[in-house]
N, CA, C and O atoms as a GROMACS GRO file, in nm:
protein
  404
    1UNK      N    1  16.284  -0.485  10.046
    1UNK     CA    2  16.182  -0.559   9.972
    1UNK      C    3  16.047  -0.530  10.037
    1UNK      O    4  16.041  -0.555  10.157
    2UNK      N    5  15.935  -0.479   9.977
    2UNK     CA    6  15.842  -0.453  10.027
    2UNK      C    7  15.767  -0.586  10.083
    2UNK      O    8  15.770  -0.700  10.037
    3UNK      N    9  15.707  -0.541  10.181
    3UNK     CA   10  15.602  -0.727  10.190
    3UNK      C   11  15.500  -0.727  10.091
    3UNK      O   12  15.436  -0.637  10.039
    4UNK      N   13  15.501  -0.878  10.076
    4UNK     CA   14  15.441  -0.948   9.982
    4UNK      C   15  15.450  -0.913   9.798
    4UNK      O   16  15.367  -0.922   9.708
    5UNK      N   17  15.578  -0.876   9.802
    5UNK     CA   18  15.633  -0.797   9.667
    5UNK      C   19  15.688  -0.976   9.618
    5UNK      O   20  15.779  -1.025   9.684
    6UNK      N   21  15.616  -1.069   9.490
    6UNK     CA   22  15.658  -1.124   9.426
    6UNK      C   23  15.740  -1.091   9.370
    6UNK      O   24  15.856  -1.125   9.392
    7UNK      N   25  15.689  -0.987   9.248
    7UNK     CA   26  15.718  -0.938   9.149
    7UNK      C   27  15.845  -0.813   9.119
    7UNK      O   28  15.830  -0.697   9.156
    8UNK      N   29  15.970  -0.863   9.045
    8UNK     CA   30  15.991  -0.710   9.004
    8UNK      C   31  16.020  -0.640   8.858
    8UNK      O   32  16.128  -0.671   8.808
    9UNK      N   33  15.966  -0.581   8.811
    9UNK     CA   34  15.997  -0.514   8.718
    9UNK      C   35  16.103  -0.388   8.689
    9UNK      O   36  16.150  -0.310   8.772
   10UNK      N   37  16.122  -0.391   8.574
   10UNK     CA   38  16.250  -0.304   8.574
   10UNK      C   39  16.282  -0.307   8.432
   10UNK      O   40  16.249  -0.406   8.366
   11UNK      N   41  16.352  -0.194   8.370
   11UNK     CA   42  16.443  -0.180   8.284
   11UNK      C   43  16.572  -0.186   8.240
   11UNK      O   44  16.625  -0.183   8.351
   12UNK      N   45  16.661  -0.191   8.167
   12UNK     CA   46  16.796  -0.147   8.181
   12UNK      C   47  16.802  -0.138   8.023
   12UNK      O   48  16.718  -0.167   7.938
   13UNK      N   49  16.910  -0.094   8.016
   13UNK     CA   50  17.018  -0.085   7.865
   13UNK      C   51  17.148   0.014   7.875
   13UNK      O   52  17.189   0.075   7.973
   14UNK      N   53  17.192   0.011   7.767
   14UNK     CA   54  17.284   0.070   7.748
   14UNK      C   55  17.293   0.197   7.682
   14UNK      O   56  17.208   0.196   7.593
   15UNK      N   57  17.360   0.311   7.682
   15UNK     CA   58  17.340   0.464   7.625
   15UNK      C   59  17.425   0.413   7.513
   15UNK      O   60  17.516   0.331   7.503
   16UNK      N   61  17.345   0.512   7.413
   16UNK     CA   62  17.387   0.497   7.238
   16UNK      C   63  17.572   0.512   7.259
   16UNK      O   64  17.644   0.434   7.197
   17UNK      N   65  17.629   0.612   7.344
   17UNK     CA   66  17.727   0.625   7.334
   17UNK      C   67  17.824   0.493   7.368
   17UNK      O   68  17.946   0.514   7.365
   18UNK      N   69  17.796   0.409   7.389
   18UNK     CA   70  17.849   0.282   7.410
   18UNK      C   71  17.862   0.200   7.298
   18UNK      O   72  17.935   0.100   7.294
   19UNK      N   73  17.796   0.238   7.210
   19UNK     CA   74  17.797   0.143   7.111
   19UNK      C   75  17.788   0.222   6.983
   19UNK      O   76  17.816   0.143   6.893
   20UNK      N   77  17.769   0.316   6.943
   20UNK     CA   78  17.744   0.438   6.851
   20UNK      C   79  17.883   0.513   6.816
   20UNK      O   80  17.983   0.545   6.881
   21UNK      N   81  17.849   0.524   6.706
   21UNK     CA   82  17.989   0.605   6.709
   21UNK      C   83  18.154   0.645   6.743
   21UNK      O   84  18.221   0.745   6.770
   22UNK      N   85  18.178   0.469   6.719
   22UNK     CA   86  18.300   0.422   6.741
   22UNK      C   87  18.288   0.386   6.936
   22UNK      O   88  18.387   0.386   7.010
   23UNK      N   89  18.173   0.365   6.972
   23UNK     CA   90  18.124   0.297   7.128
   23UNK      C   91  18.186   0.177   7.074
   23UNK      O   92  18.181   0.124   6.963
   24UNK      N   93  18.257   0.145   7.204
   24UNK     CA   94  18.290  -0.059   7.161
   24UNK      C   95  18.234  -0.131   7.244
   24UNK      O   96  18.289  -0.241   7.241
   25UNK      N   97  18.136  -0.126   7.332
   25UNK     CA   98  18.156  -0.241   7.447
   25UNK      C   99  18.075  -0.303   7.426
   25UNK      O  100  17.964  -0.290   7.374
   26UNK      N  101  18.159  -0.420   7.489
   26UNK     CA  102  18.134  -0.552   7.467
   26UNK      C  103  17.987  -0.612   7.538
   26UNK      O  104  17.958  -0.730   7.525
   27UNK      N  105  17.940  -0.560   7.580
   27UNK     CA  106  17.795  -0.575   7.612
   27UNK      C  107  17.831  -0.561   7.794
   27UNK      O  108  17.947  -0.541   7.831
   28UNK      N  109  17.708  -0.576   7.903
   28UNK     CA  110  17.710  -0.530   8.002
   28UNK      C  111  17.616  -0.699   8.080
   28UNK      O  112  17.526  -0.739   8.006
   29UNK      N  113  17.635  -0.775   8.199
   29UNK     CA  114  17.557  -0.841   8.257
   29UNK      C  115  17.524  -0.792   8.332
   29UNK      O  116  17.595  -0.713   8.394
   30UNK      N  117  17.349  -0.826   8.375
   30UNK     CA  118  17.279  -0.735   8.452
   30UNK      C  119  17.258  -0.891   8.563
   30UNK      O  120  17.246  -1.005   8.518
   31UNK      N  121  17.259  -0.855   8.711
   31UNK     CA  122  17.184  -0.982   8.770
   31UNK      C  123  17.127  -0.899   8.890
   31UNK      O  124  17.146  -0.781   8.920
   32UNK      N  125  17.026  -1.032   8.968
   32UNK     CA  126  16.944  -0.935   9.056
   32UNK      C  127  16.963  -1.064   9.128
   32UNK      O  128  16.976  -1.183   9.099
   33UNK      N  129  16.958  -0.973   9.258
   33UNK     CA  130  16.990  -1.111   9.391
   33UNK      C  131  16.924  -1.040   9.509
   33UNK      O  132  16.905  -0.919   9.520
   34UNK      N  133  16.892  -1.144   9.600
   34UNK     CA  134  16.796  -1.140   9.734
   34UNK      C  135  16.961  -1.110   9.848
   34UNK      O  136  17.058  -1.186   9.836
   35UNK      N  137  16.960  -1.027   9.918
   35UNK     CA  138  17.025  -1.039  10.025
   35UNK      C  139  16.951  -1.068  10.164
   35UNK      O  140  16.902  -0.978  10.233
   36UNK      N  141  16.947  -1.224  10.202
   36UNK     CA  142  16.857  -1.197  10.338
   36UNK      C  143  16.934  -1.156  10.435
   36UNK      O  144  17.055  -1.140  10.416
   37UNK      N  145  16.850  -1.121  10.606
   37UNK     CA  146  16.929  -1.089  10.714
   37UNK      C  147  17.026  -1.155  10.735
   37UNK      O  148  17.113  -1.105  10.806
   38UNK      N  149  17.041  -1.261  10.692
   38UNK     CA  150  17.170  -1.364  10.781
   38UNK      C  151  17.293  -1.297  10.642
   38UNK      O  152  17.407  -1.342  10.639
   39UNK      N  153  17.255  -1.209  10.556
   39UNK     CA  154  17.405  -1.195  10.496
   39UNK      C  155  17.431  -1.236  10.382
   39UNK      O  156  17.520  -1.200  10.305
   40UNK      N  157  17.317  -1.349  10.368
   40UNK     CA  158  17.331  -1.461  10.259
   40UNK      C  159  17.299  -1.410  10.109
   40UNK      O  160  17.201  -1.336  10.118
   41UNK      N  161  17.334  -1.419   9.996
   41UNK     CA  162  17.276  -1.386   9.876
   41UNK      C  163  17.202  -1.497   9.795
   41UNK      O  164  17.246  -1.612   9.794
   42UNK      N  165  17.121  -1.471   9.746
   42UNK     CA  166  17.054  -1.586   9.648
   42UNK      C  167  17.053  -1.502   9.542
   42UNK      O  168  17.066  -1.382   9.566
   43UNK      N  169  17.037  -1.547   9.402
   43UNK     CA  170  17.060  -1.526   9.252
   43UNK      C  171  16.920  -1.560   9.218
   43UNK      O  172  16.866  -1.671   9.229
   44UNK      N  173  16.849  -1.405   9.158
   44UNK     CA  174  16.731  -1.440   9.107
   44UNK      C  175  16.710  -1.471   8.967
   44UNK      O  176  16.640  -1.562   8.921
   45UNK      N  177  16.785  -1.374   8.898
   45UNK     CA  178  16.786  -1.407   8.771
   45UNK      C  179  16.868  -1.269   8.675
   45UNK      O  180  16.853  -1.150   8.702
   46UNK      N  181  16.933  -1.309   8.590
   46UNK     CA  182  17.019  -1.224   8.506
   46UNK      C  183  16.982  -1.207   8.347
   46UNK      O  184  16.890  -1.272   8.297
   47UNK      N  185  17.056  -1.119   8.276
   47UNK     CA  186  17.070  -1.125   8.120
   47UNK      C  187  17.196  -1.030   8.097
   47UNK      O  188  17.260  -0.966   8.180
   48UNK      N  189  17.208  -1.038   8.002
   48UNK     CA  190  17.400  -1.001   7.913
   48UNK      C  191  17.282  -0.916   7.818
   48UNK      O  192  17.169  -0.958   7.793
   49UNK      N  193  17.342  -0.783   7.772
   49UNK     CA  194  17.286  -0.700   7.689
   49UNK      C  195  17.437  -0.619   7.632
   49UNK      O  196  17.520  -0.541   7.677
   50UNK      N  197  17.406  -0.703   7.490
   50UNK     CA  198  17.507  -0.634   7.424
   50UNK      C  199  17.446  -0.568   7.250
   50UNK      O  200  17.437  -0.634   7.147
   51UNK      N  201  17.414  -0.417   7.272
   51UNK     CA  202  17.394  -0.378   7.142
   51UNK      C  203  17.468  -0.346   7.046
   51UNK      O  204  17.435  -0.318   6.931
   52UNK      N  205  17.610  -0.349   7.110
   52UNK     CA  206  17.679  -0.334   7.006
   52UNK      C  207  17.698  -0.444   6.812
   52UNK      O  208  17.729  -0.425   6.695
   53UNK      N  209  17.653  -0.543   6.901
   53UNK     CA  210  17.672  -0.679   6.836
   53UNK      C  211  17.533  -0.751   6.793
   53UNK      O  212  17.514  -0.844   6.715
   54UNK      N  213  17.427  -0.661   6.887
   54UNK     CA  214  17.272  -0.750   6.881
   54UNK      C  215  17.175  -0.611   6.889
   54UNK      O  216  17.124  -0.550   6.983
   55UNK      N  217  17.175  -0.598   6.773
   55UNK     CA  218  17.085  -0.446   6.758
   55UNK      C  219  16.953  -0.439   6.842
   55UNK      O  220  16.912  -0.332   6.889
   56UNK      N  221  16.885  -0.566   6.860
   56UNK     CA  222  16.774  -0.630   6.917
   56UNK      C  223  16.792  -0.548   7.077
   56UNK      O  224  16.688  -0.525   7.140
   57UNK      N  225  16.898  -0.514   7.123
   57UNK     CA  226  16.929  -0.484   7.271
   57UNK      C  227  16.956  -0.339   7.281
   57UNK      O  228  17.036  -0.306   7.369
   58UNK      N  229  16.914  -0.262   7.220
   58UNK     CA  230  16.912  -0.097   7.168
   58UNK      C  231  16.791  -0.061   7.204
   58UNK      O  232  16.679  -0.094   7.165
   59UNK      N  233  16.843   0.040   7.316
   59UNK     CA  234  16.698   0.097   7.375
   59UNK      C  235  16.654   0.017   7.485
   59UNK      O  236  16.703  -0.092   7.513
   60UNK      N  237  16.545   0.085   7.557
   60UNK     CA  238  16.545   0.026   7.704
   60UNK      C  239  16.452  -0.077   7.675
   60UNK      O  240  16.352  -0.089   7.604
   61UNK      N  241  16.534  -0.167   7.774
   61UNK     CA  242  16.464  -0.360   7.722
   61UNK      C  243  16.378  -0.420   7.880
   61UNK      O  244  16.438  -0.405   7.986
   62UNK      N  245  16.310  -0.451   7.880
   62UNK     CA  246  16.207  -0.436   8.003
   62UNK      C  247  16.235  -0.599   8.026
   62UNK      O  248  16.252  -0.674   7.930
   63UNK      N  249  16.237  -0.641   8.152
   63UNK     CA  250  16.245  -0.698   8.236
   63UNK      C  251  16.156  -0.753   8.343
   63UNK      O  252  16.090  -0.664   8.395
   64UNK      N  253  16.128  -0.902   8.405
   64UNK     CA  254  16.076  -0.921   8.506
   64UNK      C  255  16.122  -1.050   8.613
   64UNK      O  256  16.102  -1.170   8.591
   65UNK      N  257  16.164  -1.012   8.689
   65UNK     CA  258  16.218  -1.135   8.803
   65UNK      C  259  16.086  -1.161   8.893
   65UNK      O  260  16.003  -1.080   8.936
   66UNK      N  261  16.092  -1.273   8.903
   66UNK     CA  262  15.973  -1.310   9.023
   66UNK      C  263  16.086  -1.368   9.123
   66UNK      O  264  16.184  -1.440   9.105
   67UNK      N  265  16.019  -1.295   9.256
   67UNK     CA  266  16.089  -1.322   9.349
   67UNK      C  267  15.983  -1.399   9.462
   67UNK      O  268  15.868  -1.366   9.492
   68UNK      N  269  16.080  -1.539   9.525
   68UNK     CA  270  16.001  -1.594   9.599
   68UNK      C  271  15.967  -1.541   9.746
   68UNK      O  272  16.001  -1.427   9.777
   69UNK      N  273  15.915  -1.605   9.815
   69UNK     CA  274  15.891  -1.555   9.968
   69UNK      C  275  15.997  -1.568  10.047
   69UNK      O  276  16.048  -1.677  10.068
   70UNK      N  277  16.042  -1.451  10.101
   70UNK     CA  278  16.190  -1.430  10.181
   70UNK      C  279  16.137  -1.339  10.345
   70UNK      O  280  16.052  -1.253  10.371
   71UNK      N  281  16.218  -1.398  10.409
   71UNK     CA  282  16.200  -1.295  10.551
   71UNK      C  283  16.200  -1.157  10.578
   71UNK      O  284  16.278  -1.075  10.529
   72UNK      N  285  16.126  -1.138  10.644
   72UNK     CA  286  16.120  -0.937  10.701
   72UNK      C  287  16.279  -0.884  10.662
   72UNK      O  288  16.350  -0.984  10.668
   73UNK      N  289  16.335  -0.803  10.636
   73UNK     CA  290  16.442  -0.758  10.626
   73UNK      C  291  16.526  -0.801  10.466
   73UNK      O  292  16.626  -0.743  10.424
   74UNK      N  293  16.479  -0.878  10.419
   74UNK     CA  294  16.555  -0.926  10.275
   74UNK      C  295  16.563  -0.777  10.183
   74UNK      O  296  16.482  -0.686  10.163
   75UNK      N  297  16.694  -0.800  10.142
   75UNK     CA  298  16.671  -0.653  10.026
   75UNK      C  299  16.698  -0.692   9.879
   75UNK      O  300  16.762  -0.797   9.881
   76UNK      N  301  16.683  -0.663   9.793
   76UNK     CA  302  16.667  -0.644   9.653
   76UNK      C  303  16.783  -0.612   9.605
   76UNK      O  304  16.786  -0.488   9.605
   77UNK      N  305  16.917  -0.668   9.547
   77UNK     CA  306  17.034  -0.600   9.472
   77UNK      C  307  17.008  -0.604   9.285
   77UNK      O  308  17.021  -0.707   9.220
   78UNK      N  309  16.988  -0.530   9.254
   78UNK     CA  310  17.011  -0.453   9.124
   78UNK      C  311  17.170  -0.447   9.113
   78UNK      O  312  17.238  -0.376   9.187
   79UNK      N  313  17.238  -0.552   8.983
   79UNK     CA  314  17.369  -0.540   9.009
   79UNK      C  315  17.446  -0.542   8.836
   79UNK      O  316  17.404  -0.626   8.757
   80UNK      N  317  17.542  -0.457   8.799
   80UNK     CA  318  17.603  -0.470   8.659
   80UNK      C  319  17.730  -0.553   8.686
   80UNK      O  320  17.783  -0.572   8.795
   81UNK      N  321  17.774  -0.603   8.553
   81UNK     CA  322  17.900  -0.661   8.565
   81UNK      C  323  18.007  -0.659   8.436
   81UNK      O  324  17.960  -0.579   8.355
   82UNK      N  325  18.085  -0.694   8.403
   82UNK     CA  326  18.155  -0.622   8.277
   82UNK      C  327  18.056  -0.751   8.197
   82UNK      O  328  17.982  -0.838   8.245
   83UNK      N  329  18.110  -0.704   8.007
   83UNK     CA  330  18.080  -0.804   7.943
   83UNK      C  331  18.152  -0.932   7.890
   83UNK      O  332  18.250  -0.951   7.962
   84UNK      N  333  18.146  -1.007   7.814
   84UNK     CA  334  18.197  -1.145   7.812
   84UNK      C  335  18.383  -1.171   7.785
   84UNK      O  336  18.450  -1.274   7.788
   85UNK      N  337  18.421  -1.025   7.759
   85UNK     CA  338  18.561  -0.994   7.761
   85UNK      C  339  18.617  -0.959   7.852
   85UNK      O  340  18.739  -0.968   7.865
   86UNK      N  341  18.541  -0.911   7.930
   86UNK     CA  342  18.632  -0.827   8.076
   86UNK      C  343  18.626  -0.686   8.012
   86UNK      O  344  18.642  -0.611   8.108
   87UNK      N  345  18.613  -0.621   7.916
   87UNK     CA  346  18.606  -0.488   7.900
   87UNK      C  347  18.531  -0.394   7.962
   87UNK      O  348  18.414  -0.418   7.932
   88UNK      N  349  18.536  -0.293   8.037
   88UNK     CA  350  18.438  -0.174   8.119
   88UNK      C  351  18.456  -0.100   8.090
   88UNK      O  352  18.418  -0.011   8.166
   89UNK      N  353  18.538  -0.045   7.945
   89UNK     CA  354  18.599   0.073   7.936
   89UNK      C  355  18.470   0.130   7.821
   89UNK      O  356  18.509   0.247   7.816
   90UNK      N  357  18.381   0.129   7.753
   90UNK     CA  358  18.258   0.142   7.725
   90UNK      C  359  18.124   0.107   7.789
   90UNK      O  360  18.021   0.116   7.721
   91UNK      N  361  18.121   0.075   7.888
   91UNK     CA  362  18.027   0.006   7.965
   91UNK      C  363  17.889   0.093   8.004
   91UNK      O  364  17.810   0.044   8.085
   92UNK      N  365  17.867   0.204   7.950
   92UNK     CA  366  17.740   0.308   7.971
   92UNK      C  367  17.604   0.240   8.010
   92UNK      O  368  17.532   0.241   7.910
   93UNK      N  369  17.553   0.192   8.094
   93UNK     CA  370  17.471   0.090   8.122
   93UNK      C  371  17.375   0.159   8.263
   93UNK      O  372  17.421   0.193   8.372
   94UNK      N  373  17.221   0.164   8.214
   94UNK     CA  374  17.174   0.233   8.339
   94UNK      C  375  17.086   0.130   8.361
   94UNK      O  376  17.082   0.033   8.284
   95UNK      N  377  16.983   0.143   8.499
   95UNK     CA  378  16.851   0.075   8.538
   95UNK      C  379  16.761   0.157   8.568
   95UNK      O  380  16.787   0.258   8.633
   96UNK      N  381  16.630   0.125   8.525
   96UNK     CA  382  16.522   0.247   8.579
   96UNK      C  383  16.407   0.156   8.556
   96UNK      O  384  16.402   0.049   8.495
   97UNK      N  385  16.290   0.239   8.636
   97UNK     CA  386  16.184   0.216   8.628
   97UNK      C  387  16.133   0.074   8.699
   97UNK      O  388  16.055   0.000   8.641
   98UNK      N  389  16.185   0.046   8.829
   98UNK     CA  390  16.204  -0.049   8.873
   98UNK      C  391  16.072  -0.056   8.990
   98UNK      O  392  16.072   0.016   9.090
   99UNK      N  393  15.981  -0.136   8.965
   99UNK     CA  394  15.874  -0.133   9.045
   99UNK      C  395  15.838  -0.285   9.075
   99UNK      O  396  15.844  -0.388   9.009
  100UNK      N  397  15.787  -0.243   9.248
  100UNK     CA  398  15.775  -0.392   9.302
  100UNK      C  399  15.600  -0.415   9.303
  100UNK      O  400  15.532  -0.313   9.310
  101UNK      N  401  15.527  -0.558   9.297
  101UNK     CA  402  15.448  -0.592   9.288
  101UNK      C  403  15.429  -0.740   9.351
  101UNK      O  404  15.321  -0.797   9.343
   0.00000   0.00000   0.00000
């Protein structure tokens, strides 16, 4: 985590092939968490992106977590998780463009 980085921005979604052309999955949860030195995780904030079902979530969907004031050493996890079925077997799901402020 850079110092004095509130802010993070970022992208994610899912590749057409996930949902296109006989793609099934069931959508993808995205969450972002603080790991400080002692080990500990805190939960900054998440979203579920499923285009298969919510056309609205097609194409890269921009994002912003504000992160509070944490100690020298805290790091930043960028993390996926299956969607609301347990399915991963379509799960094509990237992150980019992730900049701290």
């Amino acid at each position: 985590l850079p110092a004095g980085a509130r802010n993070l921005e970022l992208e994610s979604g899912l590749l057409p092939g996930a949902y296109e052309n006989g793609g099934n999955s069931d959508g993808v949860e995205f969450g972002v968490f603080a790991l400080l030195p002692d080990e500990t995780k805190e939960y900054l904030g998440g979203w579920l992106l499923n285009p298969r079902d919510e056309p609205a979530h097609r194409g890269p969907q921009s994002h912003h977590v504000e992160i509070p004031a944490f100690p020298d050493g805290t790091q930043i996890i960028v993390a996926t998780n299956v969607g609301p079925h347990g399915d991963r077997s379509w799960d094509q799901s990237y992150i980019c463009n992730l900049t701290f402020n």
